[in-house]
FIVEXLO-752796 format. One line per field, with one value per residue (C-alpha): residue in three letters; x, y, z. Coordinates in nm, 4 decimals, always signed. Last residue first. Example, Ala and Ser with C-alpha at 12.3 -4.5 7.8 and 13.67 -1.06 7.14 Angstrom:
code <- c(ser / ala)
X <- c(+1.3670 / +1.2300)
Y <- c(-0.1060 / -0.4500)
Z <- c(+0.7140 / +0.7800)
This chain:
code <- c(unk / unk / unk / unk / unk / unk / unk / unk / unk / unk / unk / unk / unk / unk / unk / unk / unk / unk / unk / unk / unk / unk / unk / unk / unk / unk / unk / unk / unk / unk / unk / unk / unk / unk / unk / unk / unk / unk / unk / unk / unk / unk / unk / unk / unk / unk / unk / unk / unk / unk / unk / unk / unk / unk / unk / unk / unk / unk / unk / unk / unk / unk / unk / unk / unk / unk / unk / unk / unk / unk / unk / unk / unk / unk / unk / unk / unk / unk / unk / unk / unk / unk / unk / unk / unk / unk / unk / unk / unk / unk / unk / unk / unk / unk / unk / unk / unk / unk / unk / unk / unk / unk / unk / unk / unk / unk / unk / unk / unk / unk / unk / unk / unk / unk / unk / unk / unk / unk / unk)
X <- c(+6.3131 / +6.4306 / +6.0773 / +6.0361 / +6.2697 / +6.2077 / +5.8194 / +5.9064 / +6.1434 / +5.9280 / +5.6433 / +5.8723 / +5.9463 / +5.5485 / +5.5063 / +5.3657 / +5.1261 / +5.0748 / +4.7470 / +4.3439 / +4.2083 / +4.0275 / +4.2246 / +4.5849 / +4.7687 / +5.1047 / +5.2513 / +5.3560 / +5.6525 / +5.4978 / +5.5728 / +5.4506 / +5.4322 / +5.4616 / +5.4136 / +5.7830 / +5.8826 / +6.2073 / +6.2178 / +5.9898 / +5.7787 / +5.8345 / +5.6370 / +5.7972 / +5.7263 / +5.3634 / +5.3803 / +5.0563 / +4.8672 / +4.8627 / +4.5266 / +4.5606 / +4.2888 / +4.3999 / +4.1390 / +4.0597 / +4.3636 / +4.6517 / +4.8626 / +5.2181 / +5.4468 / +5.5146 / +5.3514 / +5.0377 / +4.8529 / +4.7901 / +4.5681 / +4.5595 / +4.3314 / +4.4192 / +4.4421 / +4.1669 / +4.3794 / +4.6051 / +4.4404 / +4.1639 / +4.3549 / +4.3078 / +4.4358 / +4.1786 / +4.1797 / +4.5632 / +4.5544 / +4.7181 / +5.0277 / +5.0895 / +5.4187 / +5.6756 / +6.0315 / +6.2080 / +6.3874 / +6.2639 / +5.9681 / +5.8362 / +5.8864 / +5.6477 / +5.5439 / +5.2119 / +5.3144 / +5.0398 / +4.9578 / +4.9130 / +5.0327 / +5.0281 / +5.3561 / +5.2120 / +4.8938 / +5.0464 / +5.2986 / +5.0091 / +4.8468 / +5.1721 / +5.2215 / +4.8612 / +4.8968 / +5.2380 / +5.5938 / +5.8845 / +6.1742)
Y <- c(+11.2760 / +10.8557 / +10.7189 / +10.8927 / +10.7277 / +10.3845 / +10.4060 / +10.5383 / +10.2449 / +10.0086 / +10.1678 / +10.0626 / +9.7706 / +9.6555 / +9.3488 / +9.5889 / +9.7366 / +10.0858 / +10.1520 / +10.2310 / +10.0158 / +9.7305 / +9.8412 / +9.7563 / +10.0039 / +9.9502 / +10.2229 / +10.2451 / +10.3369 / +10.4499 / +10.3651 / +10.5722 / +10.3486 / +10.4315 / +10.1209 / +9.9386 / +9.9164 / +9.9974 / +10.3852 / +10.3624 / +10.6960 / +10.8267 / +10.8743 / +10.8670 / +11.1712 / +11.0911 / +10.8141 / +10.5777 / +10.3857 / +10.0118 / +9.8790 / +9.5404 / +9.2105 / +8.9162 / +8.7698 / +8.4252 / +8.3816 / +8.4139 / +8.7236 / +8.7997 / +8.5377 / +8.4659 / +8.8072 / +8.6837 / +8.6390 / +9.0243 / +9.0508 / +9.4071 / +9.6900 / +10.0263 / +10.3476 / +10.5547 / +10.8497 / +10.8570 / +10.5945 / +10.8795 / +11.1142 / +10.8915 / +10.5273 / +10.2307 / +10.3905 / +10.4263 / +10.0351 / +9.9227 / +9.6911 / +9.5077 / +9.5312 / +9.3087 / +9.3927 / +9.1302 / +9.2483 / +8.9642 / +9.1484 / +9.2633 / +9.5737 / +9.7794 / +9.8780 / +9.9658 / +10.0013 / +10.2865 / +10.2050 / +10.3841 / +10.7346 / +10.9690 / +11.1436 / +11.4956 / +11.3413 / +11.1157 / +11.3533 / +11.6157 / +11.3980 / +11.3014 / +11.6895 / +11.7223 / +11.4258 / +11.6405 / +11.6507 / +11.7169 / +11.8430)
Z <- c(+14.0963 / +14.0298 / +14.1092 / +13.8202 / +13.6116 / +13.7367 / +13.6307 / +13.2607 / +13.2674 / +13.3607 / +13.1402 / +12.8376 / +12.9428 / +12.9502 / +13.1716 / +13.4678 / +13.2348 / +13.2313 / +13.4267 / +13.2728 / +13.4902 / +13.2582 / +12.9436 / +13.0719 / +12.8728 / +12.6722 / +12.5924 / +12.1860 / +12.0084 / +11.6362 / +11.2770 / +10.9861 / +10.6405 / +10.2946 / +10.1044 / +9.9859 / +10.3483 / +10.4685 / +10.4904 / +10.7744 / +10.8288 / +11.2068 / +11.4807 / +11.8203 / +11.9685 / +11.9093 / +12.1192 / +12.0762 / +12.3494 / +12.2718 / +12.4341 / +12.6336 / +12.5995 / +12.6972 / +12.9885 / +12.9200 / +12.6519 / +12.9533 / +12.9483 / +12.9567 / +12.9409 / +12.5279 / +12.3498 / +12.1792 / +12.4961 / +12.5138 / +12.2192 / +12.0592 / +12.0895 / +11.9316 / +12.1933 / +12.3371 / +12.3946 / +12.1000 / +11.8930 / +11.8661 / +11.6368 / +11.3652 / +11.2335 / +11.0951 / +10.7262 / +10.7404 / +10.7103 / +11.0131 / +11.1430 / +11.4525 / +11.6310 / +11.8298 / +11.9648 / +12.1296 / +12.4773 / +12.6625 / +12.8240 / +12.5098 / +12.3217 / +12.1766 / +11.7868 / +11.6267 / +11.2635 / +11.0605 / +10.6422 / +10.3783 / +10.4311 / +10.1816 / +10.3553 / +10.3599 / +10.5346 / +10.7458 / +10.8303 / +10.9432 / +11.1510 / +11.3074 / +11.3594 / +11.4840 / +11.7567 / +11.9023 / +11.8328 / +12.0111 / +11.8882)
């Protein structure tokens, strides 16, 4: 089923949320994330995304010009049973902030890419 910004809203509410995991994959297969107080997370990180530093992840981007914007899945919210404060986990898109376009590094927008090209 798939769910939408208000049904993540919703979890986080029902869930008493304390803290949101901004996941992706890099190009090697290793998964990274950055993690949120609930305070930082709303509707907007949908559209507008959360900023993160591009040179972190080994090959993608130099320091002069890092910047990327993780673009939430709703479909793939889900609260991790692992940690000991509740907290949601989303799949992110990665977005290259000065144009708006998936990055070509992301995995996860290859794939998105090669399946359309694919209908």
């Amino acid at each position: 089923m798939a769910k939408t910004v208000a049904d993540v809203m919703k979890m986080v509410e029902e869930n008493e949320v304390k803290f949101v995991d901004f996941r992706l994959t890099g190009d090697m297969g290793m998964q990274h994330d950055t993690t949120v107080p609930v305070s930082h997370f709303d509707e907007e990180k949908f559209t507008a995304g959360h900023a993160f530093d591009g040179s972190s992840i080994a090959g993608w981007k130099g320091i002069e010009a890092s910047d990327m914007q993780l673009i939430p899945d709703p479909n793939t919210a889900n609260i991790d049973p692992f940690f000991e404060e509740t907290t949601l986990i989303l799949t992110c898109d990665v977005i290259e902030p000065s144009d708006g376009k998936a990055s070509d590094r992301d995995p996860r927008s290859i794939a998105k890419r090669a399946a359309a090209s694919l209908t």
